[in-house]
C-alpha positions in Angstrom: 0.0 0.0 0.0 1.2 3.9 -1.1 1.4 6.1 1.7 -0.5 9.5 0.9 2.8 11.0 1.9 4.7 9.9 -0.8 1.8 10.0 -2.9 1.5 13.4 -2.6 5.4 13.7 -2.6 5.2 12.4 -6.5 2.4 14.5 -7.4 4.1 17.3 -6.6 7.4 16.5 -8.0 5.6 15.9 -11.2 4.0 19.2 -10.7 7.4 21.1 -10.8 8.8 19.0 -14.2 5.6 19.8 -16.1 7.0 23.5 -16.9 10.5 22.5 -18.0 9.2 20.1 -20.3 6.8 22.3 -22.0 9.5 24.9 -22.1 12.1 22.1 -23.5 9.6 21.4 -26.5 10.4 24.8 -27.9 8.2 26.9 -30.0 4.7 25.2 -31.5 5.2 25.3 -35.5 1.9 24.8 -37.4 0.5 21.4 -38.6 -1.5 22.1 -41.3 0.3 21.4 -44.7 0.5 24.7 -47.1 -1.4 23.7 -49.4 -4.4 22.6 -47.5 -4.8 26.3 -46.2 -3.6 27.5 -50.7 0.1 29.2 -48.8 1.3 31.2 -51.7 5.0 33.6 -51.0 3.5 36.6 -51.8 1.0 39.1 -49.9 -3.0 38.9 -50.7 -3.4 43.4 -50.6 -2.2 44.6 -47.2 -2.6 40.7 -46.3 0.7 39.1 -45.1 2.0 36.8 -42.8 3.9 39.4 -40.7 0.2 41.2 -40.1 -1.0 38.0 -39.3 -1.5 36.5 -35.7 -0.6 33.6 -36.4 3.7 34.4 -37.6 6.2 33.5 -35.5 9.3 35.5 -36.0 12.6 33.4 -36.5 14.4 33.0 -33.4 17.7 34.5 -34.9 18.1 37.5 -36.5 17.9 36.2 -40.4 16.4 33.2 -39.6 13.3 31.1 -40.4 9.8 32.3 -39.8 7.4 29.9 -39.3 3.5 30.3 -38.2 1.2 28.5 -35.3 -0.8 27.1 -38.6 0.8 26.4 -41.4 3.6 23.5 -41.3 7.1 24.8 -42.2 8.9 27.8 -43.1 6.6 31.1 -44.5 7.8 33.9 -45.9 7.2 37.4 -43.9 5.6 38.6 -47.2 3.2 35.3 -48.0 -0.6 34.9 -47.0 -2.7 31.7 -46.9 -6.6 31.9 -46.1 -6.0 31.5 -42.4 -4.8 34.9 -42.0 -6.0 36.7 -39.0 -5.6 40.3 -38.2 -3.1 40.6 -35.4 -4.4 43.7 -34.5 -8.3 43.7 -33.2 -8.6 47.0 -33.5 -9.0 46.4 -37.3 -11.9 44.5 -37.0 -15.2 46.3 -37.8 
């Protein structure tokens, strides 16, 4: 039989790893292929993937961009229909 101590002792070990391993996974790159969601490398108007939301800016200066959506790298200038203003003032 498990003593609640230690029980409780494990649960809150786990607890405290929980944070370093989401941190350790690194940044969330999108899933969803490119041309499921028609990616094209250039801008759709003012439309772009560095006014969308959903960019992620590369991690070193000069780097790859990638985006929480679309799997693999995008280019700052290119759009794909899952563009979402990142500002909400925008909206109407």
């Amino acid at each position: 039989m498990i003593a609640r101590r230690h029980l409780l002792g494990g649960a809150a070990a786990a607890c405290t790893l929980l944070p370093l391993r989401a941190r350790a996974a690194g940044p969330r790159w999108g899933t969803v292929p490119k041309a499921a969601l028609r990616y094209r490398d250039a801008p759709l108007g003012e439309k772009s993937c560095v006014t969308c939301a959903h960019f992620l800016h590369a991690a070193v200066a000069g780097g790859p961009a990638h985006c929480s959506v679309v799997a693999g790298v995008v280019q700052p200038n290119g759009y794909c229909v899952a563009w979402q203003d990142r500002n909400p003032s925008n909206t109407c």
